[in-house]
NUVOMAR-905066 format. One record per residue (C-alpha): residue number from 1; x, y, z. Coordinates in Angstrom, 1 decimal. Example, Ala and Ser with C-alpha at 12.3 -4.5 7.8 and 13.67 -1.06 7.14 Angstrom:
BEGIN
PT; 1; 12.3; -4.5; 7.8
PT; 2; 13.7; -1.1; 7.1
***
This chain:
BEGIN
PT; 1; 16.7; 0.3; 39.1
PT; 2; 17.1; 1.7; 42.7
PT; 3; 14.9; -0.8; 45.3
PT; 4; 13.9; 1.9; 47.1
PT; 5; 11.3; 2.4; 44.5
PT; 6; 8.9; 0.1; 42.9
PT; 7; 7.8; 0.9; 39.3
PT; 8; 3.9; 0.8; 38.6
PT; 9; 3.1; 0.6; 34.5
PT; 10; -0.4; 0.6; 32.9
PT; 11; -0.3; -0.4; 29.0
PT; 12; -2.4; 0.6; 26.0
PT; 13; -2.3; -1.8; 23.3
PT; 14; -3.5; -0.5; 20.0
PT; 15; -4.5; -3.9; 17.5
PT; 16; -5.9; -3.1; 14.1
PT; 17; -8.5; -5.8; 12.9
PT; 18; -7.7; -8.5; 10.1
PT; 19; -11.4; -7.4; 8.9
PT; 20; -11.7; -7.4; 4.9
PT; 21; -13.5; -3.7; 5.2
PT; 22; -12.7; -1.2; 7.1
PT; 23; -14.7; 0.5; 10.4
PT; 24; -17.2; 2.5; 8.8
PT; 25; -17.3; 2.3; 5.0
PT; 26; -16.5; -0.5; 2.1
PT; 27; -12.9; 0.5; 1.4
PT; 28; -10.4; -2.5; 1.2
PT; 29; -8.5; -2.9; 4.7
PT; 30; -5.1; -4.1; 3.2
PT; 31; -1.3; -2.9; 4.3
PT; 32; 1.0; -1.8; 1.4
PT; 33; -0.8; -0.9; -1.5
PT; 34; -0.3; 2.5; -3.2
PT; 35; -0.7; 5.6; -1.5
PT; 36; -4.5; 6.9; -1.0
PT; 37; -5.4; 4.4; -3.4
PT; 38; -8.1; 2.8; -0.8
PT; 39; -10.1; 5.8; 0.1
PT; 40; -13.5; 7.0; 0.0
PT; 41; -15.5; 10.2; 0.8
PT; 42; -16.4; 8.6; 4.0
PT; 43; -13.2; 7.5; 5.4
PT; 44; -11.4; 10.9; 4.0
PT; 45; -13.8; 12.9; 6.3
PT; 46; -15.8; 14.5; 3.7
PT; 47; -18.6; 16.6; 5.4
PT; 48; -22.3; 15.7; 4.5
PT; 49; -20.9; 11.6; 4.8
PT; 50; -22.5; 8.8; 6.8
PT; 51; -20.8; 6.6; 8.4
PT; 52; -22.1; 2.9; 8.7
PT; 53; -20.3; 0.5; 11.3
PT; 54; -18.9; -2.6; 10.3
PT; 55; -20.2; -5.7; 12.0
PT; 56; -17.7; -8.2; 12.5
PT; 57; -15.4; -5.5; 13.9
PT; 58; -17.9; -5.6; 17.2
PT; 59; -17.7; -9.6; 16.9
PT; 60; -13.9; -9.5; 16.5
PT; 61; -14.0; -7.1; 20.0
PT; 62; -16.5; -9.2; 22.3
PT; 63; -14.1; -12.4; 21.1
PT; 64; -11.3; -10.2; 22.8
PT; 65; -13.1; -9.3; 25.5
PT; 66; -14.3; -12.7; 26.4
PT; 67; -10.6; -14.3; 25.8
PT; 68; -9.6; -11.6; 28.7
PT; 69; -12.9; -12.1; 30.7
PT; 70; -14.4; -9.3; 30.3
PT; 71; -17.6; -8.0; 31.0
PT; 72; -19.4; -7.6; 27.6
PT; 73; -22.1; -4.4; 27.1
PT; 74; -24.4; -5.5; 25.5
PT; 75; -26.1; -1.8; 24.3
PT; 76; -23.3; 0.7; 24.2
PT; 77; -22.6; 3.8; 22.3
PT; 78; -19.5; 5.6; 20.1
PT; 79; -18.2; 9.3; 20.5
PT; 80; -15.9; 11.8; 18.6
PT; 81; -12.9; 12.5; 20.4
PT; 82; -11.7; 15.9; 18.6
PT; 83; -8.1; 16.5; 18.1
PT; 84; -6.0; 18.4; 15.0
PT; 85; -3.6; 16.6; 13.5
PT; 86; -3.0; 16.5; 10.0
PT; 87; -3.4; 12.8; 9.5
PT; 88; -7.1; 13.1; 11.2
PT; 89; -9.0; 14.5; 8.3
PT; 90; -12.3; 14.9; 10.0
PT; 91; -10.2; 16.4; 12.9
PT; 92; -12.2; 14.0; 15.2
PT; 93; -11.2; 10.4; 15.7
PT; 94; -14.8; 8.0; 16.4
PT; 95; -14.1; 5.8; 19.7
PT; 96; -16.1; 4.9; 22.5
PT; 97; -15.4; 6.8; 25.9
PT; 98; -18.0; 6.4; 28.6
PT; 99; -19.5; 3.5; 27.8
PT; 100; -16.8; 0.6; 25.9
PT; 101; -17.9; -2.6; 24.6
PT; 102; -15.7; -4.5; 27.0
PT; 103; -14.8; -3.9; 30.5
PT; 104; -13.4; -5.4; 34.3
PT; 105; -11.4; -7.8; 33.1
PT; 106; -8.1; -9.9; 33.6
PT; 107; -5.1; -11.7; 32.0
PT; 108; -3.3; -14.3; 33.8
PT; 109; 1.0; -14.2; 33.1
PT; 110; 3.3; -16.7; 34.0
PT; 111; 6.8; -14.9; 34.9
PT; 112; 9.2; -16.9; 37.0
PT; 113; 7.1; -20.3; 36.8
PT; 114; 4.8; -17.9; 38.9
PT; 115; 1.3; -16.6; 37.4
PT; 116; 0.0; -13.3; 37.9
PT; 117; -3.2; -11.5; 37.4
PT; 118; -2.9; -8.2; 35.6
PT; 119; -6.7; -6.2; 35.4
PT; 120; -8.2; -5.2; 32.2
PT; 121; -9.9; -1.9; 32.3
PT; 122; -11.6; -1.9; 29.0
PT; 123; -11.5; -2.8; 25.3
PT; 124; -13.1; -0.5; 22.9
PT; 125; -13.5; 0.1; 18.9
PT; 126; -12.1; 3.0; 17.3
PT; 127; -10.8; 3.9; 13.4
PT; 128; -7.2; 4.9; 12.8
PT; 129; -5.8; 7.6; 11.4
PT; 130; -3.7; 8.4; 8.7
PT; 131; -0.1; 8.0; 8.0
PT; 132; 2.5; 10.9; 7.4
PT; 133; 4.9; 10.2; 4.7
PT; 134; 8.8; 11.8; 5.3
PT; 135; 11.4; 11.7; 2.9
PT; 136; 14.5; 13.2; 1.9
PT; 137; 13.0; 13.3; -1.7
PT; 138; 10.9; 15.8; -1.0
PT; 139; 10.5; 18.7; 1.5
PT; 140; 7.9; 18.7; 3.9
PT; 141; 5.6; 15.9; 5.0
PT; 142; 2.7; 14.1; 2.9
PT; 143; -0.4; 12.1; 3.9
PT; 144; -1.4; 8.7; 3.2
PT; 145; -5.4; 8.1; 4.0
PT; 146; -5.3; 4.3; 3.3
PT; 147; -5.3; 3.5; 7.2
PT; 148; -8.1; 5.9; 8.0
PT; 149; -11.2; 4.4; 8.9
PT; 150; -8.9; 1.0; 9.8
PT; 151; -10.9; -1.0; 12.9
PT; 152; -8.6; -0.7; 16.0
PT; 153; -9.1; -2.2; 19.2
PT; 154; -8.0; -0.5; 22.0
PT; 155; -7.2; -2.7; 25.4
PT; 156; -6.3; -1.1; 28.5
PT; 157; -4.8; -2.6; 31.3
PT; 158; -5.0; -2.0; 34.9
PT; 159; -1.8; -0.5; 36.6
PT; 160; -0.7; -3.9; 38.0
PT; 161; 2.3; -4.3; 36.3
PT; 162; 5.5; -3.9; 38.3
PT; 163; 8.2; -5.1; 36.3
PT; 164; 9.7; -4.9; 32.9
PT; 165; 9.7; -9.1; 32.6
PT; 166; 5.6; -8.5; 33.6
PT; 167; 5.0; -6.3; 30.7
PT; 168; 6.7; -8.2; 28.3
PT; 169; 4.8; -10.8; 29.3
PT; 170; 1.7; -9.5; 29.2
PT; 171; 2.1; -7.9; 25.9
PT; 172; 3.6; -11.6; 24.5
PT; 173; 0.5; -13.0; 25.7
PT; 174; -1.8; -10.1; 24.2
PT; 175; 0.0; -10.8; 20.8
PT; 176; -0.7; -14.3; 20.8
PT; 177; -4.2; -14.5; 21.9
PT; 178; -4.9; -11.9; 19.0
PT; 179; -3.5; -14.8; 16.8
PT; 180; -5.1; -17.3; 18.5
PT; 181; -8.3; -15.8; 18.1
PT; 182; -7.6; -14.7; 14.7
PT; 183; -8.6; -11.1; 14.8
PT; 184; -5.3; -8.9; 13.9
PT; 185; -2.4; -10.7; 12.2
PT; 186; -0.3; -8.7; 14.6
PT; 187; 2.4; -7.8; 12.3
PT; 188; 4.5; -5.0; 14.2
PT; 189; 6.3; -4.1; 11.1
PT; 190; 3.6; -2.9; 9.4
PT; 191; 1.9; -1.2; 12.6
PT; 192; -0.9; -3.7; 12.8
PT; 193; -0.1; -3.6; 17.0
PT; 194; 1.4; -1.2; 18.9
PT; 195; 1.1; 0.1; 22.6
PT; 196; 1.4; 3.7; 24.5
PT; 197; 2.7; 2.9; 27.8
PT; 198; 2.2; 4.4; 31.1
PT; 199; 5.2; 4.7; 34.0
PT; 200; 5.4; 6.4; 37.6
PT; 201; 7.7; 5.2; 40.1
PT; 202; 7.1; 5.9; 44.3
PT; 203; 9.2; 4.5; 47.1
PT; 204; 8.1; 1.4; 48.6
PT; 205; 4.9; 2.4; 51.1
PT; 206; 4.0; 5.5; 49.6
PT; 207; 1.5; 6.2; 47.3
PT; 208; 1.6; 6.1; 43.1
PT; 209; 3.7; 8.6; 41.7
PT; 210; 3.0; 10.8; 38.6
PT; 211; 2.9; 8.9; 35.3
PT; 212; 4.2; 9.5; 32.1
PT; 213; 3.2; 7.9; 28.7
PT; 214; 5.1; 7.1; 26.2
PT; 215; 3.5; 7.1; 22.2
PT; 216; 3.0; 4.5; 19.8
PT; 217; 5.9; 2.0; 20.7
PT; 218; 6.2; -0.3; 17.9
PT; 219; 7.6; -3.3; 19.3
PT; 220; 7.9; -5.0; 22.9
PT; 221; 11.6; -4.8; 23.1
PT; 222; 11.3; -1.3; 22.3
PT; 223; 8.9; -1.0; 25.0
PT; 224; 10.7; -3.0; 27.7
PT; 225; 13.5; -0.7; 26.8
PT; 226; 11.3; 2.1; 27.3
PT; 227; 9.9; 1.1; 30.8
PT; 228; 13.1; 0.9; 32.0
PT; 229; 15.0; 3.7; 30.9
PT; 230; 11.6; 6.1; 31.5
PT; 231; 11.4; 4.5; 35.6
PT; 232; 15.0; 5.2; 36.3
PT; 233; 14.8; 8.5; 34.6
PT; 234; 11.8; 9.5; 37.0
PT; 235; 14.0; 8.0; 40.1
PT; 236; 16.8; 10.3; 38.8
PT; 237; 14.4; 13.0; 39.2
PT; 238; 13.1; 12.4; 42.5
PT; 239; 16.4; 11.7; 44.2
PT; 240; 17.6; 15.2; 42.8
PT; 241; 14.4; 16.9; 44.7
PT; 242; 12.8; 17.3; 41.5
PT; 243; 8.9; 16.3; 40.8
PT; 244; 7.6; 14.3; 38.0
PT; 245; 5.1; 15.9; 35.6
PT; 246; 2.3; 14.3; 34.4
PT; 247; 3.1; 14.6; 30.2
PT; 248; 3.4; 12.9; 27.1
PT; 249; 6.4; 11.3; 25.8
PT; 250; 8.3; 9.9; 22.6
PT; 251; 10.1; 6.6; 22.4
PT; 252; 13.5; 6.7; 20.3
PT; 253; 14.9; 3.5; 20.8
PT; 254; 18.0; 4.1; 18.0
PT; 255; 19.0; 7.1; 21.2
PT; 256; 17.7; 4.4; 23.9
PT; 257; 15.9; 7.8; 25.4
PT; 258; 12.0; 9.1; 25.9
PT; 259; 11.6; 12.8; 24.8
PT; 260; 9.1; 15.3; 25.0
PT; 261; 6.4; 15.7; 23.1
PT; 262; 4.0; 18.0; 25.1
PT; 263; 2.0; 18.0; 28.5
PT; 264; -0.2; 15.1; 29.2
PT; 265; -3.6; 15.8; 28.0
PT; 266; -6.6; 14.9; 30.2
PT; 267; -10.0; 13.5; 29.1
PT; 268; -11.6; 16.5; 29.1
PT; 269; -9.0; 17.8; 26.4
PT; 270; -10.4; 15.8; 24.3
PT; 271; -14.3; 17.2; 23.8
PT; 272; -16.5; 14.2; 24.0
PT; 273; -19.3; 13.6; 22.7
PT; 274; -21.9; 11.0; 21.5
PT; 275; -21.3; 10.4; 18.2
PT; 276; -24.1; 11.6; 16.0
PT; 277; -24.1; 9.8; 13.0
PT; 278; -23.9; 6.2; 14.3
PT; 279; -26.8; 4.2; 16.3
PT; 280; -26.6; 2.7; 19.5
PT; 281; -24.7; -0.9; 19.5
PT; 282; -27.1; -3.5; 20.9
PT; 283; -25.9; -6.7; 20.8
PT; 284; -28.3; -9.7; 22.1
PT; 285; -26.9; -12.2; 24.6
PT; 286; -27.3; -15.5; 22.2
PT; 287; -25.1; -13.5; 19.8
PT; 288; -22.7; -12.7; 23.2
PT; 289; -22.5; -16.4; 24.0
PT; 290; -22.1; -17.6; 20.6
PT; 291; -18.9; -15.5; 20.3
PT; 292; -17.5; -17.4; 23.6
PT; 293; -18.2; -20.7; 22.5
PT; 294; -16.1; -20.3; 19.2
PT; 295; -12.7; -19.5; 21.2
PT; 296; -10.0; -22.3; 21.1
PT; 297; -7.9; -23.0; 24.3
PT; 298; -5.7; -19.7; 24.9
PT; 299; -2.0; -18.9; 24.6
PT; 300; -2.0; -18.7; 28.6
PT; 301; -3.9; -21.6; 29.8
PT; 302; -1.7; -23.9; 27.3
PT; 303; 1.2; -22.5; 29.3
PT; 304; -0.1; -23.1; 32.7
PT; 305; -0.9; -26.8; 31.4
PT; 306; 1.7; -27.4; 29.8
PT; 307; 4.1; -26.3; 32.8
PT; 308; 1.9; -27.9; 35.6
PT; 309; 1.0; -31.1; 33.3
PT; 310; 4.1; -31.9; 31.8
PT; 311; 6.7; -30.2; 34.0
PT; 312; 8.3; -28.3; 30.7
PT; 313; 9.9; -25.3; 31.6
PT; 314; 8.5; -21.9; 31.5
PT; 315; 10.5; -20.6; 28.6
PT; 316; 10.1; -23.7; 26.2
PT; 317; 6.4; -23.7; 27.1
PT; 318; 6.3; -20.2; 26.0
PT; 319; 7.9; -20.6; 22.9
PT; 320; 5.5; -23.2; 22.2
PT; 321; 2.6; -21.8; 23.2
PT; 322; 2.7; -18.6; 21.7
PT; 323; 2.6; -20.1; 17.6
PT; 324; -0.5; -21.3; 16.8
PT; 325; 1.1; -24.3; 14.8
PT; 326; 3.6; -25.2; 17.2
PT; 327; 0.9; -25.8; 20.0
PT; 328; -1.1; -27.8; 17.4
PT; 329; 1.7; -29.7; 16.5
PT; 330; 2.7; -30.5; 20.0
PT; 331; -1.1; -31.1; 21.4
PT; 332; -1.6; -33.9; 18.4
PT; 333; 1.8; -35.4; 19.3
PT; 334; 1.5; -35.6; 22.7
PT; 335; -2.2; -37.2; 22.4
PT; 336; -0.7; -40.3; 20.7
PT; 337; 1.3; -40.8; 23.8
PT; 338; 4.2; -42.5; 21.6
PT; 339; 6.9; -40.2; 22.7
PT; 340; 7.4; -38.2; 26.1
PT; 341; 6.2; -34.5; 25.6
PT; 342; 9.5; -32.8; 26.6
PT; 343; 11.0; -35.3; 23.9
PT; 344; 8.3; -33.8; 21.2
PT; 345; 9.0; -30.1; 22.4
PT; 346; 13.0; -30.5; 22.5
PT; 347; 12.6; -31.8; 18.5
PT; 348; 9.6; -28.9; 18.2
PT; 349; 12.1; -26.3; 19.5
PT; 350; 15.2; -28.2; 17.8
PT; 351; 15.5; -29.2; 14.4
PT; 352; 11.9; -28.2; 13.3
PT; 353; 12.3; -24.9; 14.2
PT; 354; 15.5; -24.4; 13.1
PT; 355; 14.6; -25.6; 9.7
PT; 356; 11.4; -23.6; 9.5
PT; 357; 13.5; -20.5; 10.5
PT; 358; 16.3; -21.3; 7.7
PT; 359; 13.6; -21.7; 4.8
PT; 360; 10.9; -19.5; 5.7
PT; 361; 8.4; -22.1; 5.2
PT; 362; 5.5; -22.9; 8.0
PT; 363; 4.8; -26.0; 9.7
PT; 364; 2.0; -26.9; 7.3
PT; 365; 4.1; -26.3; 4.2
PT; 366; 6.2; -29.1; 5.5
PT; 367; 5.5; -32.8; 5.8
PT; 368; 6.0; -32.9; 9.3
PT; 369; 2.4; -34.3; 11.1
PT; 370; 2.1; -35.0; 14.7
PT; 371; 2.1; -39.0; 14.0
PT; 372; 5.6; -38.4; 12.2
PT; 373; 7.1; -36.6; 14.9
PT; 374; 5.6; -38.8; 18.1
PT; 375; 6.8; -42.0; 16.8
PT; 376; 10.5; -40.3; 15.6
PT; 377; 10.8; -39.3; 18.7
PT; 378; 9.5; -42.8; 20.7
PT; 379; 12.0; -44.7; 18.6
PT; 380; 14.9; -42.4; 19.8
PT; 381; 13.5; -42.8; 23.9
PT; 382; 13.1; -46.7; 23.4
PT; 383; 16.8; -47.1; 22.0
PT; 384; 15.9; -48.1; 18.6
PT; 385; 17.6; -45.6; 16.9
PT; 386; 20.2; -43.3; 18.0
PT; 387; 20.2; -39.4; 18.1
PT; 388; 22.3; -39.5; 15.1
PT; 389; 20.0; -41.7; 13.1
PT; 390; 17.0; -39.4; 13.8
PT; 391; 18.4; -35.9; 12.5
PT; 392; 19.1; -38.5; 9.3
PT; 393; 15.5; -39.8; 9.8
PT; 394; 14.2; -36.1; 10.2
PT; 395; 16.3; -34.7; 6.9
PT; 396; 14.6; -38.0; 4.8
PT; 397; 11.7; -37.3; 6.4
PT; 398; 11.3; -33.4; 4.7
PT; 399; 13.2; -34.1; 1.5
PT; 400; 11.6; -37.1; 0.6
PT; 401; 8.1; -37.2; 2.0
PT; 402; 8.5; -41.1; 3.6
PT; 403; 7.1; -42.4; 6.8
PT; 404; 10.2; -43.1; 9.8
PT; 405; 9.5; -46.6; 9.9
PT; 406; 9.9; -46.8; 5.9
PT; 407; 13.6; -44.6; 6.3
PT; 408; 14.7; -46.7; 9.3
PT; 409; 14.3; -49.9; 7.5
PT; 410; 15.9; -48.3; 3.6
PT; 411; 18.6; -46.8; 5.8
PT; 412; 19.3; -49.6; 7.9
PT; 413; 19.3; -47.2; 11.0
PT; 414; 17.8; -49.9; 13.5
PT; 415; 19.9; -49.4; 16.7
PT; 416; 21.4; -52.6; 18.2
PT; 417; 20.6; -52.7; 22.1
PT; 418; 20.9; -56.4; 22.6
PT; 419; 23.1; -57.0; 25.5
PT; 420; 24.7; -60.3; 25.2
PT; 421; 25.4; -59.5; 21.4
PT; 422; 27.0; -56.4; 22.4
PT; 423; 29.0; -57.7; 25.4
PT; 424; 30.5; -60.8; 22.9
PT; 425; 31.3; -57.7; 20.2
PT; 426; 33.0; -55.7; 23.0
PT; 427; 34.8; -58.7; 24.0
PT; 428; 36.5; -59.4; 20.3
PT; 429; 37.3; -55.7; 20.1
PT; 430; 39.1; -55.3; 23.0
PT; 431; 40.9; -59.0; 22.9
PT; 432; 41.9; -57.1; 19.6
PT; 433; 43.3; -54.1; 21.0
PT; 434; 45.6; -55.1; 24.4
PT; 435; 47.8; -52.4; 24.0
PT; 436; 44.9; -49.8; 24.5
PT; 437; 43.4; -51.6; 27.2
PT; 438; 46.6; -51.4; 28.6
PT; 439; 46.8; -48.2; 28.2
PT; 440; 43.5; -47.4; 30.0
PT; 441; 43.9; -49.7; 32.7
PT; 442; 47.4; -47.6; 33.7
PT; 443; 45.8; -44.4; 33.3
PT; 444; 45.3; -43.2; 30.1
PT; 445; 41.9; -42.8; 30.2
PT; 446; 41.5; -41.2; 26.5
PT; 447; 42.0; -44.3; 25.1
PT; 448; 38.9; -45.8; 26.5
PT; 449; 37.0; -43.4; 23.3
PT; 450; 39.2; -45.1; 21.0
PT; 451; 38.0; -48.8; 22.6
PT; 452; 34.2; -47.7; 22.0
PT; 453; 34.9; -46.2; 18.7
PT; 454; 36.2; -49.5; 17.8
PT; 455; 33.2; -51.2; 19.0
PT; 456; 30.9; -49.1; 17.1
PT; 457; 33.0; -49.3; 13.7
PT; 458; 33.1; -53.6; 14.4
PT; 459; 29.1; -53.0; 14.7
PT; 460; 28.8; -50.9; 11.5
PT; 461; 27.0; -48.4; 13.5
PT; 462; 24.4; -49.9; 14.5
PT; 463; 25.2; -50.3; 18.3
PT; 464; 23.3; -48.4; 20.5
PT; 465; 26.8; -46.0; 21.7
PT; 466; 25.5; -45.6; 25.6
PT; 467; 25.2; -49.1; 25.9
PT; 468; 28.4; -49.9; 24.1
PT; 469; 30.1; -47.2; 26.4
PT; 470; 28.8; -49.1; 29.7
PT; 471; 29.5; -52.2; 28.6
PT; 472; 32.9; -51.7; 27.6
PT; 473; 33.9; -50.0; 31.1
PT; 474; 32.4; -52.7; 32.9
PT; 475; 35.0; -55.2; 30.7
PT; 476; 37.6; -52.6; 31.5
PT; 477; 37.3; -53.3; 34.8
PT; 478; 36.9; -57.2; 35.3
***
C-alpha cells in the first residue's frame, strides 16, 4: 500500500444466535436440514401474522454488549427496514435502527505485543433472511426459508481500524468472545458469522475519504484479502485524478477482486419505521446485571495476562486464548505451579494440538487433564526425564489412559542426572574408545557425537544427554 495514504476500515459483523428457536416464532433454529422444512406462517411473512420475540435472543445481545462494554438500553424498540429481495418474503427485514439494545462501546486488540482500543458503535437484534439456492441442475434460482426469522446480532464498529493485521484481529477476537460467551457457534462454513466491511483511504493529514463496503464476506482471510486489495484499488483511483464513489461492493476472493453491485444506499433508502407488531423491550437493571455477572474471563484479557504475566509471546497467547479448551487447559495447569507456563503452552501448542488436529477429537474427548500435563511437563524441566521420554510418556498417556508417574516407572524412563555416576560412565567409555578421542582432540570434531552416543548406549538410555554432552567435553579437554 502506498504510505502516503493511511486506510480507515469500519466492520459489520453479522452473528446468528445458537438459540434453540428462532427470533419471532417457535420454528427449530438448526443449519442443514431439508429445504423449507422449518417454516411457519410467521417466519414465511404471511400477512395477518404476529410476530412474538424470543427472549433469550435479548439475553444473548446484552451478554455481547457487556463483553464489549457497552452501554445497555434498558427500554428500546424494533423497526422494519423495507427492501425487495426475493429471499425477504415480507419484503421488510425487523431490526432496530434509532434506538439499539447496545451502544458506545470498545474492544481492546493486541497487534504487535501492542493493545489497541477499537470503538463499538452499536449491537442490535435482527432476523435473517432467506437463502437462494443455484445450481446447474436446474435453471433459475430457488428459495430456501429455513434461515428466515434466524436471531442475528449485528455489531458495528467504530472506524478505528487502520490496518489489515487490526481487523483481523479484531474480528479473531469478536469470534472468540462469541464462543466464550456461548451465544453463536460461529461456524463460518455454514454462515453462522460473517461481516460487511467498510474501506476509504485519504493521504496522511487530510480528512476521511469516501468508503466503500463490501457484502457478506464469509471468512476473515477473505476479508483481510478484501481490505487490502479494495484500499489500493481506491489509491489507484485517486492517484489517476479519479474520485471515489460512495457504493456497494462484492467480494470474490477465487478472482482476489471487489465488484460492483450497485450505489451505496443511505439510511433513508431504507423506510424506517417502528415496528408495529412487536412491544417495546424493557429490560430491568437486576436482569441487566445478572447478565454481566455470568461472563467468564474474555478471549482478550487472557491475552493481555498471559503476555504481561507470563511473558508468552503474542502469537502463542493467541492461539491459546482464542479455544475455549485450550485456555481451560492451560489456566488449570498453570495453577498447580508444577511446570513453567511457557513449558505447558509449548506441549499445549505441540503434541496436543497436533494430535487433536490429526484425529478430530477435542480436548475433553481425550484423557489429557491439567494435573497430567503440569507434572509431564515438571519432570521434563527438572531433568527427570528427557524430551524423548515424554512424547513416549504423552503417546502412553492417550492410548492407555495411565498416570506419567505409573508410565515412567513401567517404562523405566527415569533420566539419570547424577553427576559423579555419569562422570565415572564417561570415563570407561572414553578409556574404551582412544582412537576417537584421538580423533577429536586433533580436530575431528564429529567424533565427539559418536563419544556421547557411546555414553548413552553404556547408560541404556537413561542418561540425561545434555549432561552427558558436557561432561564428556569437559573430559575431552583435561
Amino acid at each position: 500500500m502506498n504510505n502516503n495514504y493511511e486506510m480507515v476500515v469500519g466492520l459489520e459483523v453479522h452473528a446468528e444466535l445458537n438459540t434453540s428457536s428462532k427470533i419471532y416464532c417457535s420454528c427449530k433454529n438448526a443449519f442443514g436440514l431439508e429445504v423449507n422444512s422449518q417454516v411457519c406462517p410467521i417466519c414465511m411473512g404471511m400477512p395477518g401474522t404476529l410476530p412474538t420475540l424470543n427472549e433469550k435472543v435479548v439475553e444473548y445481545a446484552i451478554k455481547m454488549g457487556h463483553a464489549l462494554n457497552c452501554k445497555i438500553n434498558s427500554v428500546c424498540k424494533q423497526d422494519r427496514k423495507n427492501y425487495f429481495y426475493p429471499d425477504l418474503p415480507k419484503a421488510y427485514q425487523i431490526s432496530q435502527a434509532e434506538v439499539p439494545l447496545c451502544e458506545n462501546g470498545h474492544l481492546d486488540i493486541m497487534v504487535d505485543g501492542k493493545t489497541k482500543t477499537i470503538g463499538v458503535t452499536r449491537i442490535h437484534i435482527e432476523e435473517d433472511a432467506g437463502k437462494l439456492l443455484h445450481d446447474d441442475s436446474f435453471a433459475g434460482s430457488l428459495v430456501d426459508l429455513n434461515r428466515c426469522g434466524v436471531p442475528l446480532i449485528e455489531i458495528v464498529s467504530e472506524p478505528d481500524i487502520r490496518s489489515v493485521a487490526e481487523a483481523k484481529a479484531y474480528l479473531e477476537t469478536i469470534k472468540s468472545i462469541l464462543q466464550y460467551i456461548n451465544i453463536s457457534d460461529c461456524k463460518m462454513q455454514e454462515g453462522s458469522i460473517r461481516c460487511d466491511v467498510n474501506v476509504s483511504v485519504h493521504k496522511i493529514g487530510e480528512p476521511f475519504g469516501t468508503r466503500c463496503e463490501m457484502k457478506n464476506v464469509n471468512s476473515f482471510s477473505a476479508a483481510a484479502r478484501g481490505i487490502e486489495f479494495e484500499a489500493n484499488r481506491q489509491i489507484e483511483i485517486l492517484e489517476n485524478g479519479g474520485i471515489i464513489e460512495q457504493e456497494t461492493r462484492r467480494w470474490d476472493d477465487a478472482k482476489g477482486e471487489s465488484i460492483l453491485m450497485r450505489t451505496k444506499e443511505n439510511a433513508n433508502d431504507y423506510r424506517y419505521f417502528p415496528e408495529p407488531d412487536l412491544l417495546t423491550i424493557v429490560v430491568d437493571e437486576e436482569k441487566i446485571a445478572e447478565l454481566k455477572a455470568e461472563l467468564p474471563e474474555l478471549p482478550n484479557a487472557k491475552l493481555k495476562r498471559y503476555v504481561n504475566d507470563f511473558g508468552i509471546s503474542q502469537n502463542d497467547g493467541a492461539l491459546i486464548a482464542e479455544s475455549v479448551e485450550k485456555a481451560k487447559l492451560f489456566d488449570d495447569a498453570v495453577a498447580l505451579k508444577k511446570g513453567t507456563p511457557k513449558g505447558i503452552i509449548k506441549w499445549i501448542l505441540g503434541d496436543i494440538s497436533k494430535y487433536i488436529n490429526e484425529t478430530g477429537k477435542s480436548l475433553s474427548e481425550i484423557p489429557i487433564t491439567a494435573k497430567r500435563l503440569a507434572e509431564l511437563v515438571e519432570i521434563i524441566e527438572s531433568g527427570k526425564i528427557s524430551n524423548a521420554s515424554g512424547k513416549i510418556v504423552f503417546e502412553t498417556m492417550i492410548a492407555e489412559n495411565k498416570e506419567v508417574a505409573d508410565i515412567v516407572a513401567e517404562k523405566k524412563l527415569s533420566q539419570n542426572s547424577d553427576a559423579g555416576e555419569l562422570e565415572a560412565l564417561a570415563r570407561d567409555v572414553l578409556a574404551q574408545n582412544e582412537k576417537s578421542v584421538s580423533d577429536y582432540k586433533g580436530g575431528k570434531t564429529n567424533a565427539l557425537g559418536f563419544l556421547v552416543g557411546q555414553c548413552m548406549k553404556a547408560s541404556k538410555g537413561q542418561a540425561n544427554p545434555g549432561m552427558m554432552r558436557d561432561i564428556v567435553i569437559k573430559l575431552l579437554s583435561e
